[in-house]
N, CA and C atoms of all chains as a GROMACS GRO file, in nm:
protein
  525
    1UNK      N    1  -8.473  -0.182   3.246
    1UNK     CA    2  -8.327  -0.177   3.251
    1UNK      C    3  -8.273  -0.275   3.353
    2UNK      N    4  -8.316  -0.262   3.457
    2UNK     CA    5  -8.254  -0.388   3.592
    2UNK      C    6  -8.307  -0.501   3.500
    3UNK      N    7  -8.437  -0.564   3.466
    3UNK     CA    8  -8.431  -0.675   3.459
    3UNK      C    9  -8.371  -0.716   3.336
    4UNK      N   10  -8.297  -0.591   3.248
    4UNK     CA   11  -8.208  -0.624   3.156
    4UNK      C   12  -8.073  -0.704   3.235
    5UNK      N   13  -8.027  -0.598   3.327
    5UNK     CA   14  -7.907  -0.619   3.391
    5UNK      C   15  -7.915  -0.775   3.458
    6UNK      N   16  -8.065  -0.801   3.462
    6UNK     CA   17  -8.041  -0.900   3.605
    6UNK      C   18  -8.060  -1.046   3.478
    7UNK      N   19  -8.081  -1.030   3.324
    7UNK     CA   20  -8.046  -1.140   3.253
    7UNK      C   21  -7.919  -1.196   3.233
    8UNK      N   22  -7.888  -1.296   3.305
    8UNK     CA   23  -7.772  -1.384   3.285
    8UNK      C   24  -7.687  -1.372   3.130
    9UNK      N   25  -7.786  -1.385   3.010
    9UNK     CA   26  -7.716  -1.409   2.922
    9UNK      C   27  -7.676  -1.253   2.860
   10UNK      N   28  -7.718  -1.148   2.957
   10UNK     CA   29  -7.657  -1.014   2.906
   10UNK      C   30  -7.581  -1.033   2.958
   11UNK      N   31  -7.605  -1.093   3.093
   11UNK     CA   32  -7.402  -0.999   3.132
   11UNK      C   33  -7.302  -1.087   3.062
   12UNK      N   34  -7.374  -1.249   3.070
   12UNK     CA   35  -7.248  -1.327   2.969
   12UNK      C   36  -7.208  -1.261   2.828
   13UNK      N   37  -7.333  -1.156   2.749
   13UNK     CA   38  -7.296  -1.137   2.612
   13UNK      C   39  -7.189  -1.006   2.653
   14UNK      N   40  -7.228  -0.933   2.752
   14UNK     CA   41  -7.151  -0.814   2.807
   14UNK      C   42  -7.012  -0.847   2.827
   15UNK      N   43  -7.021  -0.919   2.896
   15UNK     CA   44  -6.871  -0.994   2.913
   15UNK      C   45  -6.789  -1.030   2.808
   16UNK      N   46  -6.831  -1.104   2.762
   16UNK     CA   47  -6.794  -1.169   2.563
   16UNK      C   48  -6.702  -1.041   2.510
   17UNK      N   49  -6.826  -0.937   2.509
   17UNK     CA   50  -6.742  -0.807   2.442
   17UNK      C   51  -6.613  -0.759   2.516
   18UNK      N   52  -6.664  -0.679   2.624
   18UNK     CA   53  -6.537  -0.674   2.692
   18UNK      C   54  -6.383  -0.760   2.692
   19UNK      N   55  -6.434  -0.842   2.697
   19UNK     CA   56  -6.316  -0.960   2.648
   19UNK      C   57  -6.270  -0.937   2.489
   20UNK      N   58  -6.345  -0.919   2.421
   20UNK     CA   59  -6.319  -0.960   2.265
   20UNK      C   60  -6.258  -0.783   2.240
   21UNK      N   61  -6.313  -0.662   2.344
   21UNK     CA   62  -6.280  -0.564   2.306
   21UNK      C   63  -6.132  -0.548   2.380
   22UNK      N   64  -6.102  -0.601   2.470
   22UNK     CA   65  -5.991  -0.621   2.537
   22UNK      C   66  -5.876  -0.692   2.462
   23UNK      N   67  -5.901  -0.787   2.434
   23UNK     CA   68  -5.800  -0.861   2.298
   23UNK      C   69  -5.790  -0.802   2.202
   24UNK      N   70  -5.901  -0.725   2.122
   24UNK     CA   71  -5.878  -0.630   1.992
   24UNK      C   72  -5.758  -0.522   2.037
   25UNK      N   73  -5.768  -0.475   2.191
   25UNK     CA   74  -5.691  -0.356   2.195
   25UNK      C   75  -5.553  -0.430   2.243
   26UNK      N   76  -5.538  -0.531   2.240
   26UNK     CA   77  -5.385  -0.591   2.314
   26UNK      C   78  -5.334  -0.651   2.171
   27UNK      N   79  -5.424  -0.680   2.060
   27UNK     CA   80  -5.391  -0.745   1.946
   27UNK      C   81  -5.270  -0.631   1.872
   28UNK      N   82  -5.389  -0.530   1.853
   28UNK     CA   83  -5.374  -0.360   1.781
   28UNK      C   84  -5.212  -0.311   1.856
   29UNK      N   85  -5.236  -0.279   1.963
   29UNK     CA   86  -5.100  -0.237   2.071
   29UNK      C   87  -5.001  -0.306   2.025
   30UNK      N   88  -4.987  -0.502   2.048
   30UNK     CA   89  -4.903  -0.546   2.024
   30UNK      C   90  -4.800  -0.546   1.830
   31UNK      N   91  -4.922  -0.510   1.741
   31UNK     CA   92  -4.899  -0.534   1.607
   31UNK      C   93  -4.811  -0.328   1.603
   32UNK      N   94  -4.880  -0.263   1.700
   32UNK     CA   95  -4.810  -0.116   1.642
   32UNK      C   96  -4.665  -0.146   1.684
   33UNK      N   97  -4.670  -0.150   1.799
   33UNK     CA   98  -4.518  -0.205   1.886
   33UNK      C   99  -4.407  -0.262   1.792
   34UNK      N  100  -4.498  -0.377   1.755
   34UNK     CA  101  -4.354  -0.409   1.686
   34UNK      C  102  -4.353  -0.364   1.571
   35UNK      N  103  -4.415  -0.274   1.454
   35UNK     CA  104  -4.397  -0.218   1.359
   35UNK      C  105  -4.299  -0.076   1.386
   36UNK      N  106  -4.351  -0.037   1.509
   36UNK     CA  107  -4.239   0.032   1.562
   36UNK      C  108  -4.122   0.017   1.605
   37UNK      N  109  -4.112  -0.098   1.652
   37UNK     CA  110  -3.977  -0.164   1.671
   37UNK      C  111  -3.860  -0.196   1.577
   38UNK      N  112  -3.962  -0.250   1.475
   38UNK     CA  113  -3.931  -0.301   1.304
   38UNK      C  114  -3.876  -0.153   1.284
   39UNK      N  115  -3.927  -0.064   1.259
   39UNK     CA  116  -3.884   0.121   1.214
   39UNK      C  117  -3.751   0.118   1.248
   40UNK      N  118  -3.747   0.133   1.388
   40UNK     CA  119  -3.626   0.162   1.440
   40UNK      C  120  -3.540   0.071   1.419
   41UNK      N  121  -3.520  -0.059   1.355
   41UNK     CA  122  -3.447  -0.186   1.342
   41UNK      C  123  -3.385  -0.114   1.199
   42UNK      N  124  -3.510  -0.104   1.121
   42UNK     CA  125  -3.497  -0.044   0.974
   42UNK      C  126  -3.354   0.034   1.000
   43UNK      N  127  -3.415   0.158   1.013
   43UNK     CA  128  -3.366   0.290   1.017
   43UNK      C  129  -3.172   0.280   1.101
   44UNK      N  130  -3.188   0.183   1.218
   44UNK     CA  131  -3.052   0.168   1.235
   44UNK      C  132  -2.991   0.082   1.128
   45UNK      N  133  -3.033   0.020   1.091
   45UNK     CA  134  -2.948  -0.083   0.960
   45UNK      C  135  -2.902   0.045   0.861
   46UNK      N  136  -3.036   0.116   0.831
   46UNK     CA  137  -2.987   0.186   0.687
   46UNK      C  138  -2.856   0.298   0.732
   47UNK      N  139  -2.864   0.318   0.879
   47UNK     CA  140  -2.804   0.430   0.936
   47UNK      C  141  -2.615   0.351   0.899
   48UNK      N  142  -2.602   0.238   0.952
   48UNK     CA  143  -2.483   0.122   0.974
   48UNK      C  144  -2.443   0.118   0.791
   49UNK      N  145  -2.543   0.078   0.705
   49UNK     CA  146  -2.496   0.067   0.590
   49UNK      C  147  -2.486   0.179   0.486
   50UNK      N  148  -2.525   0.295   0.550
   50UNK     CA  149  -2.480   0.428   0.509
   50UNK      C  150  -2.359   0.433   0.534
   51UNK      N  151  -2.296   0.414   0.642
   51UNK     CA  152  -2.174   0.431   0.677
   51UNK      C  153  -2.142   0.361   0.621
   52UNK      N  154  -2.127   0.218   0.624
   52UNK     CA  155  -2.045   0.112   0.547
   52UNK      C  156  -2.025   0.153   0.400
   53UNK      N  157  -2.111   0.205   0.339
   53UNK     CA  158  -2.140   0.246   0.184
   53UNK      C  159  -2.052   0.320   0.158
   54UNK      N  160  -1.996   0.448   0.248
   54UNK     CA  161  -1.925   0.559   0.233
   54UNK      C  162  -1.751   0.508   0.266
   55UNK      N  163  -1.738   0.412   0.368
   55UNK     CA  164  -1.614   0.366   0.338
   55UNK      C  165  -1.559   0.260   0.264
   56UNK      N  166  -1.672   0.172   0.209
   56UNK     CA  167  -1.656   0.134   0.090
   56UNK      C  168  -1.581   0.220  -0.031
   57UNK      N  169  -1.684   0.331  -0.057
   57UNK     CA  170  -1.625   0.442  -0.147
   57UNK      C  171  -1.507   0.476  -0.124
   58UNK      N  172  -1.488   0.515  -0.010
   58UNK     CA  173  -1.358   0.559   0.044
   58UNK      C  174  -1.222   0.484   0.006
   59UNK      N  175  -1.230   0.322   0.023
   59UNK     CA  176  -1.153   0.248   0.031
   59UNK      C  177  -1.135   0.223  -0.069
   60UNK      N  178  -1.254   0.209  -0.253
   60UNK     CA  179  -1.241   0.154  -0.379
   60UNK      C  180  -1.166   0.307  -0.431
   61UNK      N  181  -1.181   0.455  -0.408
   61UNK     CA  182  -1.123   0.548  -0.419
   61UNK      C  183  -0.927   0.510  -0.394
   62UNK      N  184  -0.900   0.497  -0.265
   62UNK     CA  185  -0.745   0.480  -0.207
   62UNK      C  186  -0.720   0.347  -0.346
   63UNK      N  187  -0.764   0.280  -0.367
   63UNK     CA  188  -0.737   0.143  -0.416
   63UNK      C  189  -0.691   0.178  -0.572
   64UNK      N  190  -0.808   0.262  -0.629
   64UNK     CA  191  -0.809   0.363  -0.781
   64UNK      C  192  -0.691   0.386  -0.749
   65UNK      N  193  -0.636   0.502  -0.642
   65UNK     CA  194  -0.536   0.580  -0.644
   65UNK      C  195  -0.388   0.512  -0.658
   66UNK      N  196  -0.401   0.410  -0.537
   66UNK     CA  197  -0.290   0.287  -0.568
   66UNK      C  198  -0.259   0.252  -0.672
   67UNK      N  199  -0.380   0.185  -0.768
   67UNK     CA  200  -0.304   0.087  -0.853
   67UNK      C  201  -0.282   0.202  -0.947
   68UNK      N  202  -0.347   0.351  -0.977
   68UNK     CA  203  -0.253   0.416  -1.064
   68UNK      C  204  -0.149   0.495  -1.034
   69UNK      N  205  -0.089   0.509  -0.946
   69UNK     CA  206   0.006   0.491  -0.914
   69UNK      C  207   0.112   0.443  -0.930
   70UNK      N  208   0.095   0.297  -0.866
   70UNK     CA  209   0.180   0.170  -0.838
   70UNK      C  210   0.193   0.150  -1.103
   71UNK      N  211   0.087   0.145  -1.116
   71UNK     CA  212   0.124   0.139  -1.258
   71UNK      C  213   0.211   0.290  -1.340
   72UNK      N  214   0.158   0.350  -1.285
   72UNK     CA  215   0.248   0.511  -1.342
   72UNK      C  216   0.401   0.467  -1.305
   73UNK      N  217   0.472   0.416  -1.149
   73UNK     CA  218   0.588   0.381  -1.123
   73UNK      C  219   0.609   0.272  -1.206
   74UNK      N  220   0.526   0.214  -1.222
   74UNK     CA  221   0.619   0.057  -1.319
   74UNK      C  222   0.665   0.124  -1.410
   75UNK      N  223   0.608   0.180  -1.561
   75UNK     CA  224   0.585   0.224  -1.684
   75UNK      C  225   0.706   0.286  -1.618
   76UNK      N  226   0.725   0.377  -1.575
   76UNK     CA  227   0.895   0.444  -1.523
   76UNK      C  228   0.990   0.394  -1.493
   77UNK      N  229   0.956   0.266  -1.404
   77UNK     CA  230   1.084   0.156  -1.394
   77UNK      C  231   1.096   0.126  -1.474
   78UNK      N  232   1.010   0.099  -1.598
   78UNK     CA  233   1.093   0.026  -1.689
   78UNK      C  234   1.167   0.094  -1.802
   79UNK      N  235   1.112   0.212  -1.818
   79UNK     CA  236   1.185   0.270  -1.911
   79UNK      C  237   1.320   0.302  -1.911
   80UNK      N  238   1.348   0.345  -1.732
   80UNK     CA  239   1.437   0.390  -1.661
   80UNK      C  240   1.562   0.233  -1.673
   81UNK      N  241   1.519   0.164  -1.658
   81UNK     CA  242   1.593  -0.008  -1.686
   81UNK      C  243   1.635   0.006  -1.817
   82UNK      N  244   1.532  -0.028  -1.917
   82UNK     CA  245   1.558   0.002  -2.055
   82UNK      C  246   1.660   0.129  -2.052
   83UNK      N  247   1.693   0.223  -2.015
   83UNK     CA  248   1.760   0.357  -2.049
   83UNK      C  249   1.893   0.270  -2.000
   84UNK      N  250   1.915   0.243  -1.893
   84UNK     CA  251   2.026   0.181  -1.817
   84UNK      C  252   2.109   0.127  -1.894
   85UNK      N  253   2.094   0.011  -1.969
   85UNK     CA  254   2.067  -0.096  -2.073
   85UNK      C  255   2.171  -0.040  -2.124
   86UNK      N  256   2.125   0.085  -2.198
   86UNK     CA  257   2.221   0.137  -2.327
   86UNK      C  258   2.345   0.233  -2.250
   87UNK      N  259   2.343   0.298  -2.151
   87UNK     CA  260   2.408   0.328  -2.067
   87UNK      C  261   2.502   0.210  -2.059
   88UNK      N  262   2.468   0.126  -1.960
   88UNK     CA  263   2.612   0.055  -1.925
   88UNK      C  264   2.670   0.016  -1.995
   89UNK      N  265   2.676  -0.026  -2.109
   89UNK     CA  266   2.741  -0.060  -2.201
   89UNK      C  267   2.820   0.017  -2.254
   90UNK      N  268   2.852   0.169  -2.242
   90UNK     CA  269   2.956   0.233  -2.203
   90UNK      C  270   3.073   0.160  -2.165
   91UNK      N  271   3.211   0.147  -2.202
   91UNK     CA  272   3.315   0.096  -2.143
   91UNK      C  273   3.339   0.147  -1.984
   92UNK      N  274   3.342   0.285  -1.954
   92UNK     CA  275   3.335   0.338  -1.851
   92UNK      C  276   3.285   0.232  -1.718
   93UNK      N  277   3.186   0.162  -1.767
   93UNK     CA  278   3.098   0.099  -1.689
   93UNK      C  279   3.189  -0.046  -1.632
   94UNK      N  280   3.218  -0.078  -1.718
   94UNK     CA  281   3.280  -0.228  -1.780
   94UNK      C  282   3.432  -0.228  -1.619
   95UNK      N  283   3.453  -0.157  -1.617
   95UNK     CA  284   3.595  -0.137  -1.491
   95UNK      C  285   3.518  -0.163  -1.342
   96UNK      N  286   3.584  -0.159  -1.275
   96UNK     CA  287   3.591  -0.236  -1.152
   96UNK      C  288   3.536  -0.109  -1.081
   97UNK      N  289   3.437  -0.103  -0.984
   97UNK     CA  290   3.455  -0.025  -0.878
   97UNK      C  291   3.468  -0.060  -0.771
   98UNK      N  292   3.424  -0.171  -0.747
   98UNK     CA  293   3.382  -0.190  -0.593
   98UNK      C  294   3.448  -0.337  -0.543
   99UNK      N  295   3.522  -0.393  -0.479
   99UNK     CA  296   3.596  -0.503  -0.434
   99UNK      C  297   3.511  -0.595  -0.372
  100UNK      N  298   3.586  -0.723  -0.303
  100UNK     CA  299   3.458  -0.821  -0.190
  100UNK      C  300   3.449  -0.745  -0.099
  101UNK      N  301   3.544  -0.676  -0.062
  101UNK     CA  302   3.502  -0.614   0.115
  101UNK      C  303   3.364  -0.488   0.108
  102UNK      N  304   3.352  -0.445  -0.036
  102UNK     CA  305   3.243  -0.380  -0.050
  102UNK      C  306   3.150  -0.451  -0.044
  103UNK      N  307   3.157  -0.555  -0.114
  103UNK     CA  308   3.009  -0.665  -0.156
  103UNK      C  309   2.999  -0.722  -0.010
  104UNK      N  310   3.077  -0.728   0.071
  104UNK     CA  311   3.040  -0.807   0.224
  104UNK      C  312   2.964  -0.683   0.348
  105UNK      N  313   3.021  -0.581   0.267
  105UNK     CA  314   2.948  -0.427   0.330
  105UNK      C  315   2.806  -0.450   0.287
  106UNK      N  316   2.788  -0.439   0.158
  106UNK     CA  317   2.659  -0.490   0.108
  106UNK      C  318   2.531  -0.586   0.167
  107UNK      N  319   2.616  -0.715   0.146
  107UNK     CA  320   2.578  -0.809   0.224
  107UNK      C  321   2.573  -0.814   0.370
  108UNK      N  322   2.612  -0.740   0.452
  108UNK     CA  323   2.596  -0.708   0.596
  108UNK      C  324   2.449  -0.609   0.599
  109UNK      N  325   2.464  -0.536   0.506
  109UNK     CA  326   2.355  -0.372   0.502
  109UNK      C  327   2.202  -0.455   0.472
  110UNK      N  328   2.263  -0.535   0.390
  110UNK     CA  329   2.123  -0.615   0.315
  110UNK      C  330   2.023  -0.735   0.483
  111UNK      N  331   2.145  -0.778   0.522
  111UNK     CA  332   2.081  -0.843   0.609
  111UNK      C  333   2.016  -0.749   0.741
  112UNK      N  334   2.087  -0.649   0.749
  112UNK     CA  335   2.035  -0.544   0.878
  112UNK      C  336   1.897  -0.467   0.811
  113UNK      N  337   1.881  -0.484   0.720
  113UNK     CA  338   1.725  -0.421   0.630
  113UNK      C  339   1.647  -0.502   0.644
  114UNK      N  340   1.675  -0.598   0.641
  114UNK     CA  341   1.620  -0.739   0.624
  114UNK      C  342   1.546  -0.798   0.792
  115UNK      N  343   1.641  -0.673   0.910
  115UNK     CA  344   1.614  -0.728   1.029
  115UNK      C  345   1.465  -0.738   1.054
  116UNK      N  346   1.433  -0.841   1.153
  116UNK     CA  347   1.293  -0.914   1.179
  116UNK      C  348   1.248  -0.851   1.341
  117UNK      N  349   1.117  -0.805   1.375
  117UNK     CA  350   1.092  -0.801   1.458
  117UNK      C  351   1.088  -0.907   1.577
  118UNK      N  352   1.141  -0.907   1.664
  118UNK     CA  353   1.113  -0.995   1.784
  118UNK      C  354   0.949  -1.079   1.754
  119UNK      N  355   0.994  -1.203   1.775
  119UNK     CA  356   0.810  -1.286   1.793
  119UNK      C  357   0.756  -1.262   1.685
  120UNK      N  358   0.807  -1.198   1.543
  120UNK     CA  359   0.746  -1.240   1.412
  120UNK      C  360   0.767  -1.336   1.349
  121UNK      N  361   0.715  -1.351   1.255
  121UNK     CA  362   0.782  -1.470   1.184
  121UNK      C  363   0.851  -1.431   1.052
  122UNK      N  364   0.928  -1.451   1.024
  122UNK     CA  365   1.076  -1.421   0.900
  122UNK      C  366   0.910  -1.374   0.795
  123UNK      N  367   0.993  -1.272   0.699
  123UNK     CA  368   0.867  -1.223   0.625
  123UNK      C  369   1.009  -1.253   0.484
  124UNK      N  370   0.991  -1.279   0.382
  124UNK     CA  371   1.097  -1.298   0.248
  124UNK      C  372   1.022  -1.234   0.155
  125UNK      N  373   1.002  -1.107   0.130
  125UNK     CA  374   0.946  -1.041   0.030
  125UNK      C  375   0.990  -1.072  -0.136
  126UNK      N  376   0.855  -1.066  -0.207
  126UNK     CA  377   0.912  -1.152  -0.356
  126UNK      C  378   0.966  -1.055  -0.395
  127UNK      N  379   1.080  -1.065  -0.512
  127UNK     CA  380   1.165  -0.999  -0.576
  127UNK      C  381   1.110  -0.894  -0.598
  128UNK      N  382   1.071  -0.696  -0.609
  128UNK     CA  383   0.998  -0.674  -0.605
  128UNK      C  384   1.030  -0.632  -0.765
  129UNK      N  385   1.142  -0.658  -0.827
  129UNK     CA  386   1.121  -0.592  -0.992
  129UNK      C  387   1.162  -0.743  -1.059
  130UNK      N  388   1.126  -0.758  -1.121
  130UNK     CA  389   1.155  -0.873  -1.233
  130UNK      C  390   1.230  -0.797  -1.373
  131UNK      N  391   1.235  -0.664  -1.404
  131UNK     CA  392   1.284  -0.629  -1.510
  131UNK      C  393   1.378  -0.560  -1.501
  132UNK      N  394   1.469  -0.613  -1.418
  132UNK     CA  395   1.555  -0.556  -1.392
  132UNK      C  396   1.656  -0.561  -1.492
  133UNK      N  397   1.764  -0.530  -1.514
  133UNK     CA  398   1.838  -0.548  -1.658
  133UNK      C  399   1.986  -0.696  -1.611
  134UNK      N  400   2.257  -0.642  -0.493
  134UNK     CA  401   2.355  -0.608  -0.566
  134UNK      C  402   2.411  -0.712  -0.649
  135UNK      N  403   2.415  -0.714  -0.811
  135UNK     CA  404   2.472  -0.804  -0.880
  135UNK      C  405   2.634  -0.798  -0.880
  136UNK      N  406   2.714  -0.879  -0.857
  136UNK     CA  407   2.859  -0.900  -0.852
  136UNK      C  408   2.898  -1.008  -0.923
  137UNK      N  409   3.052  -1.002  -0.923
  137UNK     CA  410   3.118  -1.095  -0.994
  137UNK      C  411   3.167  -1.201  -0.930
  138UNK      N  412   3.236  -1.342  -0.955
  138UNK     CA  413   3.280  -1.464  -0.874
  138UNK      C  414   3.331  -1.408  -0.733
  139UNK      N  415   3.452  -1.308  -0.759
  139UNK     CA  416   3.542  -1.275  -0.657
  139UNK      C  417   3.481  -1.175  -0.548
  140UNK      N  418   3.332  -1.185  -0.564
  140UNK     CA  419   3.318  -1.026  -0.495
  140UNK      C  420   3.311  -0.892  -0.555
  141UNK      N  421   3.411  -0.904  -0.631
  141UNK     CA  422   3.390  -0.728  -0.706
  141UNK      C  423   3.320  -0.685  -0.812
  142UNK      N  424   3.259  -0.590  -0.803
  142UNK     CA  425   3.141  -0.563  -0.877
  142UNK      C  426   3.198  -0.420  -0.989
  143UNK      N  427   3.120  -0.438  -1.129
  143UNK     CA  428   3.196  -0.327  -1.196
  143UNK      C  429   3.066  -0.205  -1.170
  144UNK      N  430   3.100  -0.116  -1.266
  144UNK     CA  431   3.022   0.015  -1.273
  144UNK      C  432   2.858  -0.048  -1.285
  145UNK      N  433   2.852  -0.103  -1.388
  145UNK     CA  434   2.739  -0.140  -1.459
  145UNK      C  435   2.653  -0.225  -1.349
  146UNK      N  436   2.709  -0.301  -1.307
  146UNK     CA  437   2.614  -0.376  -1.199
  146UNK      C  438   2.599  -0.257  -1.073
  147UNK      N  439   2.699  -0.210  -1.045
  147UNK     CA  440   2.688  -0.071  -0.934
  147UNK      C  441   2.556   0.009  -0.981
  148UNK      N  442   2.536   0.025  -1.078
  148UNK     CA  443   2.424   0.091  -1.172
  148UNK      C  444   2.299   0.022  -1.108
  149UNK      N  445   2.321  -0.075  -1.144
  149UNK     CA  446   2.203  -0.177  -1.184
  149UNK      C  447   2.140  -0.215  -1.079
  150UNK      N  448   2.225  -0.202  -0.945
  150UNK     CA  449   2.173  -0.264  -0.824
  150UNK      C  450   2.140  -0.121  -0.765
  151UNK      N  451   2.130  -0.014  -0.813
  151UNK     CA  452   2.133   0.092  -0.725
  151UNK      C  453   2.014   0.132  -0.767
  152UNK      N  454   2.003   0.112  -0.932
  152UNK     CA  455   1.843   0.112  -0.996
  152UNK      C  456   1.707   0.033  -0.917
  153UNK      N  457   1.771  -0.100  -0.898
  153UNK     CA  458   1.685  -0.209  -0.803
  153UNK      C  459   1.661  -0.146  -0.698
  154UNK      N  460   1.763  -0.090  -0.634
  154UNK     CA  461   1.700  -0.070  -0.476
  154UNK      C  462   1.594   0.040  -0.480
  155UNK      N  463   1.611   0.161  -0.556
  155UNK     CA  464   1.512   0.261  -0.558
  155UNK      C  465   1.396   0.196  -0.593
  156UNK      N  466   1.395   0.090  -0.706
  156UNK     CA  467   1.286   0.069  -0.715
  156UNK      C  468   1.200  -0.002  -0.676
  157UNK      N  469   1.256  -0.108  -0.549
  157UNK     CA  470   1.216  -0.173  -0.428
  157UNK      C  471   1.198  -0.047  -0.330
  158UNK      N  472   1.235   0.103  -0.313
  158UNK     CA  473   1.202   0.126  -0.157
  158UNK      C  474   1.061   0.198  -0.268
  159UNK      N  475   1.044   0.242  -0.369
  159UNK     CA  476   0.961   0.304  -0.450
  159UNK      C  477   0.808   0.229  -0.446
  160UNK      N  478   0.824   0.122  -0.428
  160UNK     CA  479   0.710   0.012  -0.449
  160UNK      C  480   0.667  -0.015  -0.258
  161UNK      N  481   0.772   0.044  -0.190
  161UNK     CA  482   0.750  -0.012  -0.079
  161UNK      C  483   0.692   0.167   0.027
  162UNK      N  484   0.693   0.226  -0.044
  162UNK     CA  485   0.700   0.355  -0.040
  162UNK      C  486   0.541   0.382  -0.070
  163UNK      N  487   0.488   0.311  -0.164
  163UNK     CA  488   0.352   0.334  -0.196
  163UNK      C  489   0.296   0.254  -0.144
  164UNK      N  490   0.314   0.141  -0.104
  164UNK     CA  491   0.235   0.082  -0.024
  164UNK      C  492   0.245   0.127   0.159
  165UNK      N  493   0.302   0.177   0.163
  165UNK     CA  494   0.336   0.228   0.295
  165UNK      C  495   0.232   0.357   0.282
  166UNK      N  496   0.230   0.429   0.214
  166UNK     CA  497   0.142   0.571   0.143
  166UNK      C  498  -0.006   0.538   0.176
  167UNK      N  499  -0.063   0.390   0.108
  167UNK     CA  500  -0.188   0.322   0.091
  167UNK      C  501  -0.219   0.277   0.222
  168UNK      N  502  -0.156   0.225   0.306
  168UNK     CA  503  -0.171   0.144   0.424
  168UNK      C  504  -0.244   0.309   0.549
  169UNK      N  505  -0.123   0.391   0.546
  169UNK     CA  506  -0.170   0.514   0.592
  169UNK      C  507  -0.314   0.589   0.554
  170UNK      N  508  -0.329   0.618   0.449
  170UNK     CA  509  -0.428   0.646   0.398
  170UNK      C  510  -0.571   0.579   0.436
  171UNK      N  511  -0.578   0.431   0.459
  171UNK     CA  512  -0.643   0.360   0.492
  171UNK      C  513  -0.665   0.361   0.609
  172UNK      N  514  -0.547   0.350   0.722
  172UNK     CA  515  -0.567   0.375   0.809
  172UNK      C  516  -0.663   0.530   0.899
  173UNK      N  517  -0.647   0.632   0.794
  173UNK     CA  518  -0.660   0.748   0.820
  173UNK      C  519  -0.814   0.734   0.784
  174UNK      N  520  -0.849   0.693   0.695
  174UNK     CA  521  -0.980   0.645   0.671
  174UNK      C  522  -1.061   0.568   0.758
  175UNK      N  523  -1.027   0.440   0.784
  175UNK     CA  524  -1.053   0.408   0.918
  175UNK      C  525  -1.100   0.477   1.019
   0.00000   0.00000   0.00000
């Protein structure tokens, strides 16, 4: 046994291992680490796009609700226009109600609706009915 | 409000512009509805 120990090229082969078993275990360590790291990278993404997923839904839901909506009110404006239509044409209609000093009342009311916040910039909203009669 | 040269407006346009406005605050009303909603979502 000593004059095992006392051969040079054991302790160099002894050594070899140790070394090579030393790198196997820093190789192994380093490859779990970051597969573990990777996990937790995973798992927060899916956690972030779970959420994102659900207010997605959320938001294509409000959007459904809007545009049927916003289309249920048209289909009513217009019928409600169309109804008008045959209405005014009533003579009743045809007479005077309202003078310039009304229409400048108007035109005063229209521009105070119209008022602009401080430090915005003028907003001119498009006509919002086109079928109007 | 639709009117005539002089300013004065008859029944029918009184009608007509009173139809418009509901249906401008109506449109502005739902989007005001949507914006909240969204926000609340948020």
């Amino acid at each position: 046994m000593m004059k095992l120990l006392a051969n040079p090229y054991t302790l160099i082969g002894a050594g070899l291992l140790f070394l090579l078993a030393v790198s196997g275990s820093y190789l192994k360590g380093r490859s779990d680490g970051r597969a573990v790291v990777n996990a937790q990278a995973m798992r927060a993404m899916k956690k972030g796009l779970d959420a994102l997923e659900v207010r997605r839904v959320q938001v294509d839901h409000l959007n459904g609700q809007l545009a049927s909506a916003q289309s249920a009110q048209s289909t009513e404006t217009r019928e409600i226009f169309h109804e008008s239509v045959k209405i005014i044409d009533r003579p009743v209609y045809r007479t005077i109600c309202g003078d310039a000093d009304a229409g400048r009342l108007f035109d005063r009311a229209r521009t105070n609706a119209n008022a602009q916040l401080a430090g915005e910039p003028a907003f001119t909203p498009a006509r919002a009915s086109s079928n109007a009669p | 409000m639709p009117r005539n040269a002089d300013g004065s407006f008859t029944g029918a346009q009184c009608v007509a512009g009173a139809l418009d406005l509901y249906d401008i605050a109506g449109k502005i009303r739902l989007q005001l509805l949507a914006v909240i909603a969204a926000e609340r979502a948020r």
